[in-house]
N, C-alpha and C positions, 0 to 999 in steps of 0.2 A: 237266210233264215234257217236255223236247224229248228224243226220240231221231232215228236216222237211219229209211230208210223198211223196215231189215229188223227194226226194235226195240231196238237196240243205243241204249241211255241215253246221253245228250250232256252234258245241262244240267236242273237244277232248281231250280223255282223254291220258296223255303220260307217267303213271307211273301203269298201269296193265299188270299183268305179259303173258304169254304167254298158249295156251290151249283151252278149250273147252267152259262148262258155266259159266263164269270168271263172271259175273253180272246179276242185277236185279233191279228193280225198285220199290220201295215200296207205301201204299195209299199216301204219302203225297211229292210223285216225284221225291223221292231222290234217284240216284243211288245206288247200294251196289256193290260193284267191289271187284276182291282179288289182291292186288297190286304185285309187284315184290319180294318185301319181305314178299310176302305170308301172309300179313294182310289183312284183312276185314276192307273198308273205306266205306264210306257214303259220297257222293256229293249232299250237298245242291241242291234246285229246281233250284235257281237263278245262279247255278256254279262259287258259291263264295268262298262257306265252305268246307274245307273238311277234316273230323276227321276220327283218328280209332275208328272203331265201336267192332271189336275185334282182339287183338292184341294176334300172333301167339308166344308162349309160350315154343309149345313142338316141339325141333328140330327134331324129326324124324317123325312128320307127315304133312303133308301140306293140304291145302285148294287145289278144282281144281275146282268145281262149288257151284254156291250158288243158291237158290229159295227163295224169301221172299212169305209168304204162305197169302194170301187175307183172308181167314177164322180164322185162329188163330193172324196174323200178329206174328208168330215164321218165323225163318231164318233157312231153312234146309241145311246143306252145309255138302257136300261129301269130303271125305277126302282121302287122298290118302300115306298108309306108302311105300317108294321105295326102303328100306330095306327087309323087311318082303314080298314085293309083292300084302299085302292087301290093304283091302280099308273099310271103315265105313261112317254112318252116324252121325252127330251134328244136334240136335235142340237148339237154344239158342230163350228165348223169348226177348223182346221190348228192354229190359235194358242188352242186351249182355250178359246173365246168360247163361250156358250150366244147360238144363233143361233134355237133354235125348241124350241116345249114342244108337244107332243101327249099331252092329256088325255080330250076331253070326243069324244059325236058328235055330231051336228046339232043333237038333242033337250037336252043339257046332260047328260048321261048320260055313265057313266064308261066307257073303253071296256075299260079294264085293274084286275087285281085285282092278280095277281103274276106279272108279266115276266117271264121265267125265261131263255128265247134268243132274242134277236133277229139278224133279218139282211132282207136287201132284197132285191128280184126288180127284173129288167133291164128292167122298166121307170117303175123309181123307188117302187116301191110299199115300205110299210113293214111287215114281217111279224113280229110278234111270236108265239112260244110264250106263251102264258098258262098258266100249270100249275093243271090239273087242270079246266080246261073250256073253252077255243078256242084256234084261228089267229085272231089279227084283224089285216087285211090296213086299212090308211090309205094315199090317195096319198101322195105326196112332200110336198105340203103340208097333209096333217091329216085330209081329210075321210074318213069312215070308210068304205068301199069294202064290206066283206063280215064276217063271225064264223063260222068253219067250224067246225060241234060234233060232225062224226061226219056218216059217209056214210048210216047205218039210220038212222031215225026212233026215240029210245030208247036209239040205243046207245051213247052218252057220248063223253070223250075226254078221255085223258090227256095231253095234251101235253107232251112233251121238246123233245129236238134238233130246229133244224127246219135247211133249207138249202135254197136256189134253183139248178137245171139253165141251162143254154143255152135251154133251151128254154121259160126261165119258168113251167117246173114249181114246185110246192112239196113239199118231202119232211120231213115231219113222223113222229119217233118217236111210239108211242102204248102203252106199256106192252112188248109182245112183237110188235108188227108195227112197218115203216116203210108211212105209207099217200102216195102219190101225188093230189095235186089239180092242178087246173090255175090260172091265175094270177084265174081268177074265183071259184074257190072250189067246182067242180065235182069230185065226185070221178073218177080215175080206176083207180084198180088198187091195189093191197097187193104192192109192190115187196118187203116181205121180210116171213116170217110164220113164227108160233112153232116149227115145227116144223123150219126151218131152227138152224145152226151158232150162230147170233148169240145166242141166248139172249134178253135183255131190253138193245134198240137203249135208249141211251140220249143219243148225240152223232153229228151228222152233220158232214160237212163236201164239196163237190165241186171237186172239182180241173179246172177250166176247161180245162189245160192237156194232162193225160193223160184226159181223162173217167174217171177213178176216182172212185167212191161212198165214202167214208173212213165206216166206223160205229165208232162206240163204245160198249161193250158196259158193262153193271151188273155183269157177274163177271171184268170185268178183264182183257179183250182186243180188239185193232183190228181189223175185215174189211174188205178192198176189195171191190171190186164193179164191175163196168161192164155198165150197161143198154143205153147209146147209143153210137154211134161218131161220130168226128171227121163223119163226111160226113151223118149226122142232124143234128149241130148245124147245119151250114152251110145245111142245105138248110132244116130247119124243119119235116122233113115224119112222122117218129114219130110211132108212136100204141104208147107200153108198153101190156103186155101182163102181166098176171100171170104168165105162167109164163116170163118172160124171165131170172129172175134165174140169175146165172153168177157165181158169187165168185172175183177173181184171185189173191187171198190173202190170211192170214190172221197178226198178227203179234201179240205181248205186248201189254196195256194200255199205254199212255204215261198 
């Protein structure tokens, strides 16, 4: 569902299939969705057009999120085998080439089960939600970097929505909180927690532009948020804080 930024409903889309980070938005406005038939389509800016961008091939793997990447403009999308139990990474560049597969880590070891959101940190690194037990963080070309399973010793992790700050944070939903790490896989803070407005965080998104925190909620509404200011980004020099969070408001589910 595209609405505008006060909630008022635009555009709907009725052939995406069902799941996690099913879409994206690329430099020149165009949706990238995984449809029900687990294809990869592209909606023109005007929501007039709407083509397969990459057309699923091999039945026993599926598509379950996709990230278009602002710095390479490559398409990273997670995949998901439900036979096997694993899961992988797809790059494909501009013209829907598969240009690289991220599977294994050093050891031949899987490094994915089920994909669920992916997106990337500014400095190429590749960050996948895994549902229902890590972040696993790959550089840009594969090798496997880190698996963040929860900041206590014991204490699990759900992973949702995830998203990357200016500041090559990583913001991962985890049931009823959003928890804060840093781009090593450090924790640092629990940016939103159950007892706040949000309810059960289940989609993040950051807006570079206004530093707005975009959440999206499991009982079907959007909250903004602003942690950092335009002159933290620049500088590089924040350190959040748990008790920083300030919601700018609050609008309908899209």
């Amino acid at each position: 569902m595209l609405t505008d930024t006060t909630g008022v409903p635009l555009h709907r889309v009725e052939d995406s299939c069902r799941g996690g980070g099913l879409h994206t938005v690329n430099s020149e406005s165009e949706l990238i969705y995984i449809d029900r038939n687990y294809n990869i389509n592209k909606l023109s800016k005007d929501m007039k057009t709407n083509t397969t961008f990459i057309e699923r091939i091999d039945s026993t793997w599926e598509p379950r999120c996709v990230y278009w990447s602002p710095s390479t403009g490559d398409l990273l999308v997670g995949m998901r085998n439900y036979y096997t139990e694993t899961g992988k990474v797809t790059r494909y560049n501009q013209s829907g080439q598969l240009t690289q597969t991220i599977h294994h880590d050093n050891t031949g070891m899987g490094l994915y089960s089920r994909p669920n959101y992916i997106t990337e940190n500014n400095n190429g690194d590749v960050v996948v939600s895994d549902s229902f037990s890590a972040v696993v963080v790959t550089e840009r070309g594969g090798r496997h970097r880190f698996s963040y399973t929860g900041h206590l010793s014991g204490s699990g992790l759900e992973p949702r929505g995830i998203c990357t700050d200016p500041l090559s944070h990583i913001l991962v939903c985890d049931v009823t909180t959003v928890q804060m790490i840093d781009r090593d896989g450090q924790f640092l803070s629990h940016l939103l927690t159950e007892s706040q407005e949000i309810g059960a965080p289940w989609g993040l998104s950051y807006d570079v532009n206004t530093h707005r925190l975009w959440v999206g909620s499991w009982d079907n509404k959007v909250c903004v948020y602003r942690y950092i200011t335009r002159q933290d980004a620049l500088t590089d020099e924040h350190t959040p804080r748990p008790d920083e969070e300030a919601m700018s408001s609050s609008t309908p589910a899209v």
